[in-house]
N, C-alpha and C positions, 0 to 999 in steps of 0.2 A: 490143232485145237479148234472148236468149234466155236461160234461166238453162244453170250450166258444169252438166253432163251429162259424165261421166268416162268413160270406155269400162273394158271389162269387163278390160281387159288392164294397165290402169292401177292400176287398184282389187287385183287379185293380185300386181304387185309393191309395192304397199304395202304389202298383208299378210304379203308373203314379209321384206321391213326391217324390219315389225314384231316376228316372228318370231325373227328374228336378233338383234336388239337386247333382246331381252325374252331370248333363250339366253343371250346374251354378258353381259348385270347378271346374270343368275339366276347364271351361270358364278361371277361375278367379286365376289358376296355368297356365294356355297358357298364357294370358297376363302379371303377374308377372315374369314369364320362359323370354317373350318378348322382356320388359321393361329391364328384366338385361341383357339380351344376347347384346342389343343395347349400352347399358350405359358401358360394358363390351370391346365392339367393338370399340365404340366413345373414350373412353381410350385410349384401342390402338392406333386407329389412332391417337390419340394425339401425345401420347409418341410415334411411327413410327413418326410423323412429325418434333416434337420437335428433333428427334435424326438425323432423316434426313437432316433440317437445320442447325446443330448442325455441322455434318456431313461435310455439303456447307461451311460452315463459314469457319472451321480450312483448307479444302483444298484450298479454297482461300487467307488463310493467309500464308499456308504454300507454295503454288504458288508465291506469290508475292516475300516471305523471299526467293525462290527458284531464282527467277527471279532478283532482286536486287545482291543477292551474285553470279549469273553468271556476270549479268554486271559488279560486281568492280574485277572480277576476270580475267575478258574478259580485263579489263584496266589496271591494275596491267600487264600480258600477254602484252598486245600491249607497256608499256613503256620499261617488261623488252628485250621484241625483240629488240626493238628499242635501248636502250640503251647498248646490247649486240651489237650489230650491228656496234654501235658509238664506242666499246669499240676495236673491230677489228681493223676498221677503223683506230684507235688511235683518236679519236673524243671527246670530252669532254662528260661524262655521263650524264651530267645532264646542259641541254639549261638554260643559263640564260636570264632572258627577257631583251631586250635593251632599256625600260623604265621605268616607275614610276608608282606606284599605289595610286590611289587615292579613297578614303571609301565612299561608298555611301549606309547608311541604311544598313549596316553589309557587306558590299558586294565587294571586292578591286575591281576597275577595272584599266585594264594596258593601259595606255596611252604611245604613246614617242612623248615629246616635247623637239622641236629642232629654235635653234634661237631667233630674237628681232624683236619686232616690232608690227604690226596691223597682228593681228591674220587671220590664214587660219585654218579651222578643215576638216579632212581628216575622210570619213565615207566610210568603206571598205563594198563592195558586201558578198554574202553568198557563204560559202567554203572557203574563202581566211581571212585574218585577217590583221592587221596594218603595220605587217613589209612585207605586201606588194605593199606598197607606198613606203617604202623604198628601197626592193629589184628595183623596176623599177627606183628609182633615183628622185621620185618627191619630197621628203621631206630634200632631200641636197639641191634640184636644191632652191628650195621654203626658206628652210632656212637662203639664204644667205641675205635675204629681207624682210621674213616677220616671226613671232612668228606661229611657225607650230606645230599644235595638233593634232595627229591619235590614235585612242581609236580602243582597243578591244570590240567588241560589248557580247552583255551576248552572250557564251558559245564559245565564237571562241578564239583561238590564246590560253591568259594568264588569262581571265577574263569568272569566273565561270556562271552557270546558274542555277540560284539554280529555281525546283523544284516550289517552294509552292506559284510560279506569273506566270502567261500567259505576256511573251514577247511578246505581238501587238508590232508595229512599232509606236504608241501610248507611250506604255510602254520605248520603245528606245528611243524615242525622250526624255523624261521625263529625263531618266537618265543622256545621253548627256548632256540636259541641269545643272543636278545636278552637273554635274564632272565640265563642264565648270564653273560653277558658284565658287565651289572649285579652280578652277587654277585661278581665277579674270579675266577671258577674256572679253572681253565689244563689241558687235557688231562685232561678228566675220564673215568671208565667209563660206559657208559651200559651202564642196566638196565632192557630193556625187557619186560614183560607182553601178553601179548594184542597189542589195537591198538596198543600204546605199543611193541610191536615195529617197528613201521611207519614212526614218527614217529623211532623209535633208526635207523632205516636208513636213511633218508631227511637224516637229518642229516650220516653216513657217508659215506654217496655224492654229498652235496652239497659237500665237503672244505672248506668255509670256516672250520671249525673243527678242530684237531688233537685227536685222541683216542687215551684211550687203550688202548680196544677197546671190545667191544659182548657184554653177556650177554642172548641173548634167551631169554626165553620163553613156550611155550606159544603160538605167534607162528603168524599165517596169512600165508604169506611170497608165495602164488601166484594167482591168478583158478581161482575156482571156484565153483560150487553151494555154499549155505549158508542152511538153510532160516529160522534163526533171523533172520539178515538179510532175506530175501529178505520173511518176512510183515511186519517191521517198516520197510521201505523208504517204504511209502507215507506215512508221519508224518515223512516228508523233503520231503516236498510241499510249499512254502511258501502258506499259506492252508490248504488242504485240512489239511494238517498240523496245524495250529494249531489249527483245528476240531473235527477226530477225539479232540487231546488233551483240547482244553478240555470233550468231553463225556462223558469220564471223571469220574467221581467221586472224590476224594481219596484215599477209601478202598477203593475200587478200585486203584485206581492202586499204592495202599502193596502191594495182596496183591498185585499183578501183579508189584513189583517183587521179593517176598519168595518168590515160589513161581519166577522166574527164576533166583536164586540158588542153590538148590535142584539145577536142573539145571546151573548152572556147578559146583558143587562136586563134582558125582556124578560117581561113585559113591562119592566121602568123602561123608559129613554135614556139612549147615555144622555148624560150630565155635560152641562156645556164646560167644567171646569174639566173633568177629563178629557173630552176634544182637545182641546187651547192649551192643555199642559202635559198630555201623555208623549212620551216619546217614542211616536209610531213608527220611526227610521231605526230605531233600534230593537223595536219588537217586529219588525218585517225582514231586519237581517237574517244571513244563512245561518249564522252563529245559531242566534235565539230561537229560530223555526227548526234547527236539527235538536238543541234542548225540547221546544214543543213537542214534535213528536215521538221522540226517546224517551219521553216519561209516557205520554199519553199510552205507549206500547206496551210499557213496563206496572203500569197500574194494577192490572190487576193479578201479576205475579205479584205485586208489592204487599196489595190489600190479605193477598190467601193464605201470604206467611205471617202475616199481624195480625189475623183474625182470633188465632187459638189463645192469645196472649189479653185479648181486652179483660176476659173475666177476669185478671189476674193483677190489673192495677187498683191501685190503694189510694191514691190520689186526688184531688177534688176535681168533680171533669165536667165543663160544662158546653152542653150542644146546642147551637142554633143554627137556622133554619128557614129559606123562605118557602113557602107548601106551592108556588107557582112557580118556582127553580125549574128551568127548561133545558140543564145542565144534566142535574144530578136530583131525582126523585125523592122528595124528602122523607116516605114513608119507609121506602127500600134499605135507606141508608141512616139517614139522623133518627129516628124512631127504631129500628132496631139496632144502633149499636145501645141507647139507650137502656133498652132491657138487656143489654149483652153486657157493660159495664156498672156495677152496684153504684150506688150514692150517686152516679151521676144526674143533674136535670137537662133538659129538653125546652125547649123556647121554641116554636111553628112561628112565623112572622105570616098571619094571613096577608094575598096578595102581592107578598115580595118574590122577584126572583134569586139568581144566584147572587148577587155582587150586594149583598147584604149590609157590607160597613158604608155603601153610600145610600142605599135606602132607608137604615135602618140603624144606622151610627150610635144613637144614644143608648139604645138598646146594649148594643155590644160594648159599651163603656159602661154600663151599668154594670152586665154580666163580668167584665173586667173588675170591677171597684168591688164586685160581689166577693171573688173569688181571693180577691187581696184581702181583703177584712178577717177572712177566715185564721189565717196564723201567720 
């Protein structure tokens, strides 16, 4: 036997099967190789994602617990300055409120009711609170004739703001009406100030309660430009807000709020009785300055949804006004809601600026005694 001796043609389709079988694994380890490198990858970026989120969430949570414990630290700070302060002074540590509290849905609010008779409710502007109807004398003058009610509105003065409700002037009016309905009042006057114009209108045109008219004043009744709002909107920011406050200094904070005033009264002088008896440590709080600016923000969403409604009240409505208001332009606002609701009159106080019940106090007891007479 001879040995096998392949021929040359034999021998090249071997190599050519070889060839192919050695393409087709090479193929079929690249795509296996492929297939995990990606599944490997796609992992990854899971787990990078998941950890990155992961990541997002805790520094957000630990921003906010960061941000929460400046502000009650920033507050705790602002009373015990204040209280330190009062303690020099020989000043009592700790302000007592000069009225009542009354619960609405968990919530006290401080009222001071003074006197007998056919009720007047006293609804204070933003920045300022209840005992400053008092400090200007309208709630003695008022008491001696009629049952007189001035509420702190949520977060000013005595009366907290909690958190977990948007305060619209919706919302205010609501409560008002809750407390009032608690103290048995029946057809009261409402006497409103500034922003507590808003919340007096708002309750108005809301009719679930009978009144028995409205004295506004000094009142921003329409959407407009207002620069004073407009720089403090951003401290309505919730977080941000809380921030910007808590990195105010106490005392800061007290001049910021004493040189504001300044310009609400101008061009009167404040009044040395409000100096010596406002309670600046509680209107320089974070509390009362997140209340400031959360309305100021909300303003004139508040005014655009009451606007369509003025033609539409029945009511006796009376508007005053100082024509050198450096706040709120008296032509823009008190002179035209005037043509905007029937039977109502208008009173300009030449000379006066915003804070009209200390410039102008008789006046607005008169328009008060006016509007009681009627029925």
């Amino acid at each position: 036997m001879f040995p096998f001796d392949p021929s040359r043609q034999s021998r090249r389709r071997a190599s050519r099967s070889l060839t192919r079988t050695t393409r087709q694994v090479t193929k079929q380890v690249t795509r296996s190789l492929e297939s995990t490198a990606k599944s490997v990858a796609k992992a990854a970026t899971k787990a990078v994602t998941r950890s990155t989120e992961k990541a997002i969430r805790e520094t957000r949570k630990a921003t906010v617990r960061s941000v929460k414990r400046t502000v009650r630290d920033t507050e705790k700070a602002v009373a015990a300055a204040f209280t330190a302060r009062g303690a020099e002074q020989g000043a009592k540590a700790v302000r007592k409120p000069p009225g009542q509290f009354v619960t609405v849905d968990g919530l006290p609010v401080h009222a001071i009711v003074r006197g007998r008779g056919r009720p007047v409710v006293l609804v204070h502007g933003n920045g300022t609170m209840a005992e400053d109807f008092s400090i200007c004398g309208l709630i003695d003058r008022l008491a001696a004739r009629y049952r007189v009610i001035a509420i702190d509105r949520p977060g000013f003065g005595y009366t907290g703001r909690p958190r977990h409700r948007i305060w619209t002037a919706q919302a205010q009016a609501v409560l008002l009406h809750r407390v009032l309905e608690q103290l048995g009042v029946e057809r009261p006057l409402l006497v409103g100030h500034s922003w507590g114009t808003i919340v007096a209108l708002a309750l108005a045109a809301d009719g679930r309660r009978p009144l028995r008219g409205l004295v506004l004043l000094s009142g921003s009744y329409f959407p407009g430009h207002r620069t004073d709002a407009a720089l403090i909107a951003p401290l309505a920011v919730p977080g941000l807000g809380d921030a910007m406050r808590a990195m105010v200094p106490a005392k800061v904070s007290a001049s910021l709020t004493g040189q504001s005033f300044r310009q609400v009264f101008w061009p009167q002088p404040v009044p040395a009785r409000f100096t010596a008896r406002f309670p600046i440590e509680i209107a320089a709080a974070a509390t009362q300055l997140r209340a400031v600016s959360e309305d100021a923000a909300s303003m004139n969403s508040a005014v655009t949804g009451l606007q369509r409604r003025y033609a539409g009240l029945t009511l006796p409505v009376s508007i005053l006004a100082g024509d050198a208001d450096a706040i709120v332009k008296a032509t823009e606002h008190s002179v035209r809601l005037h043509t905007t609701i029937p039977g109502s009159t208008l009173r300009l106080l030449p000379g006066l600026g915003h804070m009209i019940h200390y410039g102008a106090r008789l006046k607005v007891e008169r328009a008060i005694d006016d509007l009681m007479k009627l029925r």
